[in-house]
Short mmCIF file of the C-alpha atoms (twelve columns), coordinates in Angstrom:
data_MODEL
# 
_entry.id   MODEL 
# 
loop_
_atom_site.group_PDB 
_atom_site.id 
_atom_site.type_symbol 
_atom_site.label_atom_id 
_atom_site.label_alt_id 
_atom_site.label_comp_id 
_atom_site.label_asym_id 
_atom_site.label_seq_id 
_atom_site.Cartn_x 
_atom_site.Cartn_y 
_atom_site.Cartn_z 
_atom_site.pdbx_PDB_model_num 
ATOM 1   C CA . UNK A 1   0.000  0.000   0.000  1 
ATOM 2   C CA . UNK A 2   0.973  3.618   -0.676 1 
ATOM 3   C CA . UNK A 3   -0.386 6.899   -0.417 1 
ATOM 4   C CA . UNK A 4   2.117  9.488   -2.167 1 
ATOM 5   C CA . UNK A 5   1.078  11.683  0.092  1 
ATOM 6   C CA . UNK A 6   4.577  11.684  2.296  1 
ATOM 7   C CA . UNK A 7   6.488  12.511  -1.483 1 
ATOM 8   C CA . UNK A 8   7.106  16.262  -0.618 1 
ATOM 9   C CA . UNK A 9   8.885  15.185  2.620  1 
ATOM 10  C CA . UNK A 10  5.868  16.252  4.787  1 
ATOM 11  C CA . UNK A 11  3.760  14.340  7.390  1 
ATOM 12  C CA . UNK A 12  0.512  14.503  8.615  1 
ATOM 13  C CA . UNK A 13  0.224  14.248  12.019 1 
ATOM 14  C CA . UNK A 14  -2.800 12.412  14.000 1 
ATOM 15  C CA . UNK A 15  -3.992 15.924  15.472 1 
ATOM 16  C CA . UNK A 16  -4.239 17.243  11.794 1 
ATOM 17  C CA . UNK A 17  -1.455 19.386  9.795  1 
ATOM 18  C CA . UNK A 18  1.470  18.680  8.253  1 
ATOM 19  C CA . UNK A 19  4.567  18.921  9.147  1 
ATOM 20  C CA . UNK A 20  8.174  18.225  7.244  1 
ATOM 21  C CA . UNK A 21  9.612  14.919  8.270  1 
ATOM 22  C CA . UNK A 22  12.563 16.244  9.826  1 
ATOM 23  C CA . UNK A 23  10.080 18.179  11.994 1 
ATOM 24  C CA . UNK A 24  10.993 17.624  15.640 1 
ATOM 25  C CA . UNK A 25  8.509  15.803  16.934 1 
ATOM 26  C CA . UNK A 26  8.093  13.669  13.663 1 
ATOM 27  C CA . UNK A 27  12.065 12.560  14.701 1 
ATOM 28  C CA . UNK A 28  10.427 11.949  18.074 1 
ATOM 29  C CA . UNK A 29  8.007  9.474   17.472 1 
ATOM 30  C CA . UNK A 30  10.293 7.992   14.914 1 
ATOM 31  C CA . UNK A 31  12.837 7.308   17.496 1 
ATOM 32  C CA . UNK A 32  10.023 5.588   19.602 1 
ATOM 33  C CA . UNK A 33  8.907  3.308   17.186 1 
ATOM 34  C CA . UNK A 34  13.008 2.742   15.856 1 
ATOM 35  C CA . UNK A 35  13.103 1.302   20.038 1 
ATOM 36  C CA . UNK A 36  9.855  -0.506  19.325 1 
ATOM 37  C CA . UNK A 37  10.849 -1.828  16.270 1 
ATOM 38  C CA . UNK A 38  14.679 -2.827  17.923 1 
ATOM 39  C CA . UNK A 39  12.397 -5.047  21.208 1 
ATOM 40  C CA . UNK A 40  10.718 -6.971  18.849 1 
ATOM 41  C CA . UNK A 41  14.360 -7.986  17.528 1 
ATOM 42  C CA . UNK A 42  15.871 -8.260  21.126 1 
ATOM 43  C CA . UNK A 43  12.832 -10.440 21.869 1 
ATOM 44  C CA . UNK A 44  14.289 -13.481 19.349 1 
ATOM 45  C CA . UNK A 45  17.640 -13.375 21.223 1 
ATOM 46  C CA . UNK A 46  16.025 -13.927 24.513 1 
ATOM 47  C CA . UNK A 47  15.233 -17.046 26.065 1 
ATOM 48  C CA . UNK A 48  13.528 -16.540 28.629 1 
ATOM 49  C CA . UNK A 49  9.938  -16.175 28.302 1 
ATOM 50  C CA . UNK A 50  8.982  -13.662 31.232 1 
ATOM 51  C CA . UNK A 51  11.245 -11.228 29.625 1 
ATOM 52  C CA . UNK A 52  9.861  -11.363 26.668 1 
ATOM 53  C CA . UNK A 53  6.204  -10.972 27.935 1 
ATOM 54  C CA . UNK A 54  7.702  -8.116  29.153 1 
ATOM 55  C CA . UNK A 55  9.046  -6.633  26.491 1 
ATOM 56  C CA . UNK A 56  6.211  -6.782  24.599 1 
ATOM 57  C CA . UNK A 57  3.915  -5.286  27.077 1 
ATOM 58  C CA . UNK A 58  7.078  -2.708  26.499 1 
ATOM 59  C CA . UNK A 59  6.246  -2.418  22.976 1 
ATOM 60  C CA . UNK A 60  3.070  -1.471  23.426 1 
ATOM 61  C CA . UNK A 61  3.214  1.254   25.321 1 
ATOM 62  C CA . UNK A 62  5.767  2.373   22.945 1 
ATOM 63  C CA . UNK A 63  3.121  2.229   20.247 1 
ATOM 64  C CA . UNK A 64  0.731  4.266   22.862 1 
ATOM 65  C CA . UNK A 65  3.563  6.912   23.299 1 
ATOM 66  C CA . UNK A 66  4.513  7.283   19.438 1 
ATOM 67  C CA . UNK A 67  0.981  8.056   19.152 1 
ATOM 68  C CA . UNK A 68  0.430  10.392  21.555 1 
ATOM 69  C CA . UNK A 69  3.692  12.102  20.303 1 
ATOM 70  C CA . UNK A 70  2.036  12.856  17.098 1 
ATOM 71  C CA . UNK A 71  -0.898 13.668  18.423 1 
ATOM 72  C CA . UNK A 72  0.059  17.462  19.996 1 
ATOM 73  C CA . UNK A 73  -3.225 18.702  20.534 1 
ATOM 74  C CA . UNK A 74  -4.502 15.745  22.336 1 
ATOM 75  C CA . UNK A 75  -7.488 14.721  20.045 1 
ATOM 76  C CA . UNK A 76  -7.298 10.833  20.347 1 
ATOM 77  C CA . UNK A 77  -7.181 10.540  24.336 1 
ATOM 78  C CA . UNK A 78  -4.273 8.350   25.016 1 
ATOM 79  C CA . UNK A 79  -4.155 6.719   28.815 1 
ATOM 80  C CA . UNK A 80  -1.295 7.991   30.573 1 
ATOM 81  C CA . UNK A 81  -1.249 4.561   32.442 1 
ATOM 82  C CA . UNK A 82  -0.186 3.001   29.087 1 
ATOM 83  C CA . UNK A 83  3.355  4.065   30.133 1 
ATOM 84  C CA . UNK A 84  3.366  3.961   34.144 1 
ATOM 85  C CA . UNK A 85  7.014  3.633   34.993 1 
ATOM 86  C CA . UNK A 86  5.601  1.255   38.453 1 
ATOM 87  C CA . UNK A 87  5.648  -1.081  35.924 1 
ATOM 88  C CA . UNK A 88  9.718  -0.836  35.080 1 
ATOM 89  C CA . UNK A 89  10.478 -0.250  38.391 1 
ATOM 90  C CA . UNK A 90  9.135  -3.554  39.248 1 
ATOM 91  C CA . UNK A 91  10.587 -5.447  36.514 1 
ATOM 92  C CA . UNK A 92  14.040 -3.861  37.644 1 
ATOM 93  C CA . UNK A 93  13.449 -4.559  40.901 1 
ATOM 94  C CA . UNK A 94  13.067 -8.249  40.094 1 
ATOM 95  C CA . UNK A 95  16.105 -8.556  37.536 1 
ATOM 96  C CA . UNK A 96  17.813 -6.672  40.124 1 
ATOM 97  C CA . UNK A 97  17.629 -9.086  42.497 1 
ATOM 98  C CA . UNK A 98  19.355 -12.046 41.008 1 
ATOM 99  C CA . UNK A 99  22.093 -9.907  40.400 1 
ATOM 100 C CA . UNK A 100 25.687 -8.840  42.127 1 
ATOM 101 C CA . UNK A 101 26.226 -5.113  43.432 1 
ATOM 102 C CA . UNK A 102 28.050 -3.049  40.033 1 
ATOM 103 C CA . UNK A 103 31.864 -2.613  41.000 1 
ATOM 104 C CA . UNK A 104 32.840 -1.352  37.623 1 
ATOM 105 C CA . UNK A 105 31.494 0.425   34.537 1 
ATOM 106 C CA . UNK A 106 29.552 -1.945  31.946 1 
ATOM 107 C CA . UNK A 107 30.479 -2.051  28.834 1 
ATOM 108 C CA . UNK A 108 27.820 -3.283  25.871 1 
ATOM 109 C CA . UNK A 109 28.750 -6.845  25.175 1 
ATOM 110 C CA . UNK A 110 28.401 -10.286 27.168 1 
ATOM 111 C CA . UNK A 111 25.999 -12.841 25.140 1 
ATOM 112 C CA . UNK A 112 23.787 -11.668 21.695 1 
ATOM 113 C CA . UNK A 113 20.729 -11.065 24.322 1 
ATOM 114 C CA . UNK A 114 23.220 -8.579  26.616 1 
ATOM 115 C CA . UNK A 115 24.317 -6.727  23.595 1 
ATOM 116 C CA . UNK A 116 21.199 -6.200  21.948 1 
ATOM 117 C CA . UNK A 117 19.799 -4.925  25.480 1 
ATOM 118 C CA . UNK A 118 22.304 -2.325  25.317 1 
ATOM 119 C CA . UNK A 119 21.964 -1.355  21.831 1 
ATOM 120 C CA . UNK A 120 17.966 -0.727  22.512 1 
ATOM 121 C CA . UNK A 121 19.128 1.229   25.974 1 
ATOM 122 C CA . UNK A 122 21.068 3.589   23.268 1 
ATOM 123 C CA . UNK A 123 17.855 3.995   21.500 1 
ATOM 124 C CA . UNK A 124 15.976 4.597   24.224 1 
ATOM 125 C CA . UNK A 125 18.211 7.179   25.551 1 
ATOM 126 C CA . UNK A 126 18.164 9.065   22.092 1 
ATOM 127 C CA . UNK A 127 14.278 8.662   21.969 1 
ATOM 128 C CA . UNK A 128 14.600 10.708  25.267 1 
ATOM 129 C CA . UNK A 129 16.354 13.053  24.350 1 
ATOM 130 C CA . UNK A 130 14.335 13.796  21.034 1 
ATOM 131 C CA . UNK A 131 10.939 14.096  23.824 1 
ATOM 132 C CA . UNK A 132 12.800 16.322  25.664 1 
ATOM 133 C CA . UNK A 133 13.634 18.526  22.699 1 
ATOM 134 C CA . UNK A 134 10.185 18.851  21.607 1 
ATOM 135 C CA . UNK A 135 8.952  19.360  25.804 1 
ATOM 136 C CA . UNK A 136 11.247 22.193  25.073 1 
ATOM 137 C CA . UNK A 137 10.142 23.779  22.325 1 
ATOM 138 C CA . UNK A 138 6.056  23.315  22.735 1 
ATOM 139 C CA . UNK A 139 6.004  21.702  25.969 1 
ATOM 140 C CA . UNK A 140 3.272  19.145  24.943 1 
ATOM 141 C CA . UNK A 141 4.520  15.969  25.401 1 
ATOM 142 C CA . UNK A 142 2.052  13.784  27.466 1 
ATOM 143 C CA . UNK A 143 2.442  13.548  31.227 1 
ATOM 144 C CA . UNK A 144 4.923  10.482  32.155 1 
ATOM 145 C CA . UNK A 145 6.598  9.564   29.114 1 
ATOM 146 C CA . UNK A 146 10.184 11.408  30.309 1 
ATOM 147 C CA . UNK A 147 10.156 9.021   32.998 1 
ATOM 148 C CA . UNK A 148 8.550  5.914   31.466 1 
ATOM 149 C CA . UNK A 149 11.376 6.716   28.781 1 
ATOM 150 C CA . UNK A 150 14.101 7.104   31.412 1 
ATOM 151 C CA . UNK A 151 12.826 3.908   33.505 1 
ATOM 152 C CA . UNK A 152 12.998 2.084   30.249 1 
ATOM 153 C CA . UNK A 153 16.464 2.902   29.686 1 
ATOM 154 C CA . UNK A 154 17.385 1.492   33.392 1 
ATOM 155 C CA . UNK A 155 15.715 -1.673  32.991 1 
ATOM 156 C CA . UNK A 156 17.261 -2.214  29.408 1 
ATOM 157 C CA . UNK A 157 20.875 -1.557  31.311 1 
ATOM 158 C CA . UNK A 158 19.702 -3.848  34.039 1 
ATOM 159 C CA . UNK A 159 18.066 -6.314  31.350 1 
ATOM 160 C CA . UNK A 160 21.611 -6.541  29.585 1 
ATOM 161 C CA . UNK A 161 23.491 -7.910  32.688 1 
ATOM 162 C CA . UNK A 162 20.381 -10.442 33.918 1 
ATOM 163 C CA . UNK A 163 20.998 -11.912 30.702 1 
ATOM 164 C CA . UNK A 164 23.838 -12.127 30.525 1 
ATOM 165 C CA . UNK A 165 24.242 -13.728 34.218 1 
ATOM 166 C CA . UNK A 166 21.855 -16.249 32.985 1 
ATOM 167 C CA . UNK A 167 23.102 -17.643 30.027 1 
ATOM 168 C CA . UNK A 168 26.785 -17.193 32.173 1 
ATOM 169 C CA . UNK A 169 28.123 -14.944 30.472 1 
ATOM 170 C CA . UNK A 170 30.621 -11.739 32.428 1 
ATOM 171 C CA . UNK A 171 29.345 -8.700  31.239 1 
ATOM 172 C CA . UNK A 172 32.340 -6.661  30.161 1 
ATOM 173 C CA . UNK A 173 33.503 -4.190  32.249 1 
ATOM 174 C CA . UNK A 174 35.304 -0.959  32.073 1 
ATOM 175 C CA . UNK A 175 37.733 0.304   33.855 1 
ATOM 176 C CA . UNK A 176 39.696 3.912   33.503 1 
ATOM 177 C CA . UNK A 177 42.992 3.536   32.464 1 
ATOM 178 C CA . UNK A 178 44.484 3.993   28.814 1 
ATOM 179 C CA . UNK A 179 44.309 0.830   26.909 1 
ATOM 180 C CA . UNK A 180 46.744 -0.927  24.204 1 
ATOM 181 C CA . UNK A 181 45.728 -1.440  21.055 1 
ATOM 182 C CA . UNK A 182 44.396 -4.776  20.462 1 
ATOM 183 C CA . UNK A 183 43.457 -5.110  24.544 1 
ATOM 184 C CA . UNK A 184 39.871 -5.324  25.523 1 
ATOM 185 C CA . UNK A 185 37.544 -7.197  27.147 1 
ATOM 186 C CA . UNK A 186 37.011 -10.551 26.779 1 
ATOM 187 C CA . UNK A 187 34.449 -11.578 23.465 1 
ATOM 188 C CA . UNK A 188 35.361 -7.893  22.067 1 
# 
């Protein structure tokens, strides 16, 4: 299916208008459904099936958010609780729990499932800071995605190293001191 519509390099958005895509809040909701779109891939490396019920609970309030984002004026009524941050905070909590104290810097790496985690924690971040830009400029961004957003970035850190303690796997760590070329950590 295609429309033609998007040839110009504008958007519609759900409130009405258009916008070019490079439009700030078009980058926004982009980014949110690039994270979206990254879960469903992390979700074939992992093998454990709690995680990924998780994840794509996850996913869905992604979808809820991206939405929202292009919907400035409001019009379509999107449920805040769609992206409560309780809901990461508990998931950390539980992943946290299996887990050793951090000693050291993490770097991205360990098994396929750690790695990936990271990579969508990147994404996450950037989504953040591409809400934050347009909370900036217009200030409508719905109430509680900057935190759901910054939750989800914790538990995607913390997600990285529960995998990777499960499948036994050290999550590389970092430590500051110059390195030698060709040194790094182990798997790198």
């Amino acid at each position: 299916m295609y429309t033609k519509t998007g040839d110009g390099g504008e958007t519609s958005l759900f409130s009405g208008g258009r916008v070019r895509k490079s439009h700030s809040r078009v980058e926004a909701y982009g980014t949110v459904d690039e994270l979206g779109s990254l879960l469903g891939l992390l979700v074939t490396e992992l093998p454990d099936a709690s995680a990924k019920g998780q994840l794509g609970a996850v996913q869905a309030s992604l979808m809820a958010i991206g939405g929202a984002l292009a919907d400035p004026e409001g019009r379509a009524g999107y449920d805040p609780l769609s992206w409560d941050p309780a809901q990461l905070e508990a998931w950390i909590d539980e992943m946290s729990a299996e887990l050793p104290p951090l000693r050291a810097f993490v770097l991205a790496g360990g098994s396929r499932a750690g790695a990936a985690s990271h990579v969508a924690r990147a994404v996450c971040r950037r989504a953040e800071r591409r809400v934050e830009e347009i909370r900036t400029e217009d200030g409508r961004v719905p109430e509680g995605v900057l935190p759901y957003l910054n939750r989800l970035s914790d538990a995607l850190f913390v997600l990285a190293r529960w995998q990777n303690q499960r499948q036994g796997v050290e999550s590389p760590e970092w430590h500051p001191r110059p390195a030698k070329l060709g040194e790094g950590p182990a798997g790198v």
